[in-house]
C-alpha positions, 0 to 999 in steps of 0.5 A: 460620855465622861470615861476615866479609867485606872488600873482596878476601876473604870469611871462612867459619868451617868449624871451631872450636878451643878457644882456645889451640890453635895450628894449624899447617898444613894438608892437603885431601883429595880428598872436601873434608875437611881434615887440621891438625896442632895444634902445641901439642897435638902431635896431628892432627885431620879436619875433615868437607868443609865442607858448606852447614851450618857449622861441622862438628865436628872429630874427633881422628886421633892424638896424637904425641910430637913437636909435629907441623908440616908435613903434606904429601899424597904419593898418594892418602890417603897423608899425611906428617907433619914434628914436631920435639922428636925431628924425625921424619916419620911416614907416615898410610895414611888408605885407608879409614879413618873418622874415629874409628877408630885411625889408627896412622902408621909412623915413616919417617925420624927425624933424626940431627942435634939440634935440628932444628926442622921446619917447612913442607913441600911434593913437589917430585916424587912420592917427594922431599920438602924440609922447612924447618928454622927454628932451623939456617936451611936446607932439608932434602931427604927421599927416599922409599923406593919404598914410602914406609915409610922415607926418607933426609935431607941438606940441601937449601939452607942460606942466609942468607936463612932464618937465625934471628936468636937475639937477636930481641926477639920471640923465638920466631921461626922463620927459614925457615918454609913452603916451596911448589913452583911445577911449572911454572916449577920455582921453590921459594918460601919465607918467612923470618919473622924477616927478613921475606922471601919468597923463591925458588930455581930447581930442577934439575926432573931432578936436584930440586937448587938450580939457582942462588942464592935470590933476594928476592921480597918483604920487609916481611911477617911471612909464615908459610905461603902457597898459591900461584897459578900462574895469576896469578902470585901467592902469598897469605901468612898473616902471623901476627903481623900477623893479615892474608892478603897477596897476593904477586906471584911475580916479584921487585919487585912490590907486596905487597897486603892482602886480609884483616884490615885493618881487623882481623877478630877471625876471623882472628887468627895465621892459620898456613897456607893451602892451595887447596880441591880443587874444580875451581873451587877453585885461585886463587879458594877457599882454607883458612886455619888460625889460632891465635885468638892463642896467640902474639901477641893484638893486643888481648891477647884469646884467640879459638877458633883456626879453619878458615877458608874464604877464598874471594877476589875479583878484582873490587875494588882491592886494598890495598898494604900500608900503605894504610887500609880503607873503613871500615865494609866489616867487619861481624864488628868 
């Protein structure tokens, strides 16, 4: 077992990848185990429920066309699937299903305009789901049939605050990236990595429309997908480039802070996606984090295994606003 800890995280290997496997997002299952779609590969993998010995070895589901992005769960064991190349959204029916066996997806919706690059997802009600487009800068709004096999789209949201930038010196780079849902206050949170937001809009909770303009939460970070904590009132960003978890308040003006990855931690290098475990303990306390072992941006130019990681957080030390030096020493995987 890969354990790597600092002072507000604890860093659990729960599987590994050959390098140069780019994981993408992520879904748990209600028995533990996990669904990562590999960008890269244009596949789908399971990951077996993390027990007390890890790492667990991953077992192939399906390899797609498309390069497949954002995997959102709609019911029990029924999965959606965001690829772009051709953007599309297939649909897993995992009800007794095995790993190994063939897990065959029934294309529910392809998109008619060109170009459309599908990136994060999330429900925002039980049949609607809102997709990001990180080339054409906007939001996407996928309806569901009743039996989920088909689906309609229109755009969501378009906003400057998810524009992708074409002349950025560190192109490719998404605009609008992930997007989560915050039910209780009906807020729709999202970043944009080439400008270094993270931003919210209020939702209609009966019409599940914009319900005024987006607003600046945080800016500074190179957020790619989060989880978010409503509880606390914080989300905790993977910023991929950066190689850190950053702890976000959810209200406009508060400080962001580090809580992995600083001093750097070679187990968490482009980290992609986080997601809180199922276990009723789990939310705001017990996370799982994607990496890419530094497909795209190695900080030293050295490819690692792209990684599961189980991320379980601590409140019981001081957190680090973005900027400030570790202890040093607290980081026994250097």
């Amino acid at each position: 077992m890969m354990t790597a800890e600092n002072s507000c995280a604890t860093l659990i290997t729960v599987a590994s990848f050959p390098q140069q496997y780019f994981l993408e997002n992520l879904a748990v299952r209600a028995d533990g185990s996990i669904l990562v779609t590999v960008l890269d590969r244009k596949q789908l993998w399971y990951v077996p429920a993390p027990g007390p010995d890890l790492p667990v070895d991953p077992v192939l589901v399906h390899t797609f066309d498309n390069h497949a992005m954002g995997i959102v769960e709609t019911e029990p064991d029924i999965f959606y699937v965001c690829a772009f190349g051709r953007a599309a959204v297939d649909r897993f029916d995992l009800r007794g299903w095995s790993p190994g066996a063939p897990a065959q997806p029934v294309r529910v919706l392809t998109f008619e305009q060109p170009g459309a690059l599908l990136n994060g997802c999330c429900l925002i009600a039980p049949d609607v789901m809102l997709i990001a487009d990180s080339v054409a800068g906007l939001i996407w709004r996928v309806d569901l049939a009743d039996d989920g096999l088909s689906a309609a789209e229109r755009v969501w949201l378009p906003h400057d605050s998810m524009a992708f930038i074409p002349d950025h010196p560190l192109n490719p780079i998404p605009g609008v990236n992930g997007v989560r849902y915050a039910a209780r206050t009906h807020f729709l949170y999202y970043t944009s990595t080439a400008q270094q937001l993270f931003a919210r809009v209020a939702v209609d909770p009966v019409t599940h429309e914009p319900a005024g303009e987006p607003e600046i939460v945080a800016q500074g970070m190179w957020g790619d997908d989060f989880c978010i904590d409503e509880n606390t009132g914080v989300a905790y960003l993977t910023t991929h480039r950066a190689n850190t978890i950053d702890r976000v308040p959810l209200q406009p003006g508060g400080t962001p802070v580090i809580v992995a990855g600083e001093p750097f931690n070679e187990h968490l290098v482009g980290p992609s996606s986080a997601v809180w475990g199922r276990g009723p303990t789990d939310y705001g306390r017990l996370a799982y984090v994607t990496t890419d072992g530094g497909t795209r941006t190695p900080p030293d130019g050295k490819l690692r295994p792209a990684q599961v990681l189980r991320v379980e957080f601590s409140t019981e030390y001081p957190l680090l606003p973005r900027g400030t030096p570790a202890p040093a020493g607290d980081d026994p995987a250097r």
